[in-house]
N, C-alpha and C positions, 0 to 999 in steps of 0.2 A: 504493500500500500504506500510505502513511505517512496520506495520508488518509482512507482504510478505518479505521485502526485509533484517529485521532482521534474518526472520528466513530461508533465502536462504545464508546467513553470515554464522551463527551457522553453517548449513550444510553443508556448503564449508569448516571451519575447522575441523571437525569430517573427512570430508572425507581426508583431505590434513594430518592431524596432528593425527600418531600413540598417541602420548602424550596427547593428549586432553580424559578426561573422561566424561564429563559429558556437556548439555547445559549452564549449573548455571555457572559452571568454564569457561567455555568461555567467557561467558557475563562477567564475574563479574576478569578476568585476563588475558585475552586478549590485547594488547596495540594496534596489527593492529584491532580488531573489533572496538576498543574506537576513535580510528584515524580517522575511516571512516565515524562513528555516527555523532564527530566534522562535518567531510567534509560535510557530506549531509546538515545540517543544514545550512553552511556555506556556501554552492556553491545555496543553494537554495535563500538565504539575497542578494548575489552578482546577483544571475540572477535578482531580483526585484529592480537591482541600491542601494541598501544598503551597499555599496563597506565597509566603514569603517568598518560598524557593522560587516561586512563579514570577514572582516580581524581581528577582534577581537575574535571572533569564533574560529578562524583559530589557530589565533595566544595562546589560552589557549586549544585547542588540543595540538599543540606541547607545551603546557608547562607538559600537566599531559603527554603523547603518547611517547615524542622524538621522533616523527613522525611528517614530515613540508607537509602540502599538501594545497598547494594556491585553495583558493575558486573558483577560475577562471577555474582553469583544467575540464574533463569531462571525468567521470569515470564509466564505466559499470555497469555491474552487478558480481557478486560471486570474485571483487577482492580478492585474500586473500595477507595480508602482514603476512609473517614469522617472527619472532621476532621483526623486525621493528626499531630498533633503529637506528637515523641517517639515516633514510630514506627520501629522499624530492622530491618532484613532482612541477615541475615547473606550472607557470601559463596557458602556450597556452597546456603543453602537453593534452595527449587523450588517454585513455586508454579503450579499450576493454573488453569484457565481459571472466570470466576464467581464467583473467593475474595472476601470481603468483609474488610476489615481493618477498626479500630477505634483510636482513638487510643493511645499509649502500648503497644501491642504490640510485642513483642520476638522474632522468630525467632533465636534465639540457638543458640549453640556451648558445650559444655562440655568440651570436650578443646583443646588443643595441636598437634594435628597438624595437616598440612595435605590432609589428605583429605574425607571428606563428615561434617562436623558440625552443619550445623543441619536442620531440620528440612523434611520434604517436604509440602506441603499437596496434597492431591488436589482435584477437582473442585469448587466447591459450599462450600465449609468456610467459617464464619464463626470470626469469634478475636473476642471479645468484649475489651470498652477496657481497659488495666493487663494483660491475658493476657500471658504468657509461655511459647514454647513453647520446649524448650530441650533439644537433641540431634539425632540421625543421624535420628531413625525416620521413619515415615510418620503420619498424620493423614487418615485415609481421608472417601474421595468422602461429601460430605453431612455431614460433623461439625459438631457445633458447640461452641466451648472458651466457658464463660462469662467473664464480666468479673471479673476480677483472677485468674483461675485459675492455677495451674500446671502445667504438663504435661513430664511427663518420660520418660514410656512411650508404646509405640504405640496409637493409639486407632484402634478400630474404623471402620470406614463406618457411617455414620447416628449415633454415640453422639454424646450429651450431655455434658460434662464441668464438674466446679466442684468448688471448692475448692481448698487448699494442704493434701499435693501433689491433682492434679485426680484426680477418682474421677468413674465413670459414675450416671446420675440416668435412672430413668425405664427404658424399651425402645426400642434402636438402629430408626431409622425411616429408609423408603428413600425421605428427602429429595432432590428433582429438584434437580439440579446448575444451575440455572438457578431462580432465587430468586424469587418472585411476592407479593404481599401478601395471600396467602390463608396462606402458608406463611411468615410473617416473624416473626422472630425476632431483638427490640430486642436489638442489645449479646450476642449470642448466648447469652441468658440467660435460660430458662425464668421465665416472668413470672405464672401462671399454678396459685394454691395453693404451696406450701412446696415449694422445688426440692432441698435439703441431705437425705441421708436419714436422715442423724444425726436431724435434727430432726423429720423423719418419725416415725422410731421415738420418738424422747422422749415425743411428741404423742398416740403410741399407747399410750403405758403410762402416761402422765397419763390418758387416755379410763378405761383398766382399771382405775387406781387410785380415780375418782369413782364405777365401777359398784360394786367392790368396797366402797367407803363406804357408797354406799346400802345393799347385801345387807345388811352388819352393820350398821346403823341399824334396819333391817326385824327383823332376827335377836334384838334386844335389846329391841325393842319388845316383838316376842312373848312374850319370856322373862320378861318383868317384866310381864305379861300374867296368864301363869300362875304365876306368885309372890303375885301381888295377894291378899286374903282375900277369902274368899266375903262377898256382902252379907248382912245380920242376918236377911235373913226367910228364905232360904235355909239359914242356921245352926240356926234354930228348929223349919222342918222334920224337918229331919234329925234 
């Protein structure tokens, strides 16, 4: 099993990572493959009540990784973390099989208690590099959180999210949970004309503001069109 799930790791980075050449260089330079190894060992001591030893584990992953991921979390299959540094996975969170991580993401807690505070990632779900998701909720199958986002509410299956706090871009799409480079999406951040809709809309009422120019440009040509005086030989007639 333990080699099953090594070598479905390797494979997820080969497939996610043009850069990656070879198995060896994975295994042996990877910091998200070394992060996860830690985790496993460590979320397996904590399921058996070994809480300190668990934490010790943990805690000497993030010394070699710069990746923080509490033994308590419960993490699928084929995670891959992208460079990984400044990465931390809180205790309650939950992550799903296929999730893509990004450096400096934060599954985070905003309460005190010790019940389920951080966040649950479904299926498929990319978290774009600086993203913060931060609460109980869910984060449905095929999301994707842009790069520095904030998220603080539940997001749909298939949505798009960006900005601070994160808002939805675009229409929720039933992205396959299994991530392919036909369907890739750098830094989960629509790459692709103006992703903010704020700036959508600005861009649209600039457009309205240079036709409306034009109209009255047209509008006062004419007017001073017929203002103009009649020519002399046209006067004489008359």
């Amino acid at each position: 099993m333990v080699l099953k799930n090594l070598r479905e790791q390797i494979e997820t980075v080969l497939r996610h990572d043009p850069a990656a050449r070879s198995s060896l260089e994975i295994l042996l330079c990877y910091p998200g493959l070394h992060a996860l190894m830690f985790y496993r060992v460590a979320h397996w001591l904590w399921e058996r009540k070994l809480l300190l030893l668990g934490r010790f584990v943990s805690h000497l992953g993030r010394l070699v990784t710069a990746i923080e991921i509490h033994p308590g979390a419960r993490i699928g299959k084929r995670l891959f973390i992208d460079h990984g540094a400044g990465v931390v996975i809180g205790e309650t969170a939950e992550i799903g099989d296929d999730v893509t991580l990004y450096q400096g993401v934060t599954l985070g807690g905003t309460k005190l208690h010790r019940g389920k505070r951080h966040p649950t990632l479904e299926d498929g779900v990319i978290v774009g590099a600086g993203a913060k998701v931060l609460g109980g909720f869910t984060v449905g199958r095929g999301a994707r959180i842009g790069a520095n986002a904030v998220v603080l509410a539940e997001v749909p299956a298939g949505a798009s999210m960006v900005g601070i706090p994160a808002r939805p871009i675009g229409e929720a799409t039933s992205a396959p949970a299994l991530q392919t480079a036909d369907d890739f999406l750098p830094y989960g951040t629509p790459c692709d004309g103006i992703p903010d809709p704020v700036a959508k809309a600005l861009n649209g009422l600039l457009g309205e503001m240079q036709a409306l120019r034009a109209r009255v440009a047209d509008l006062e040509r004419e007017l001073e069109a017929e203002r103009a005086p009649a020519p002399a030989a046209a006067r004489r007639s008359g």
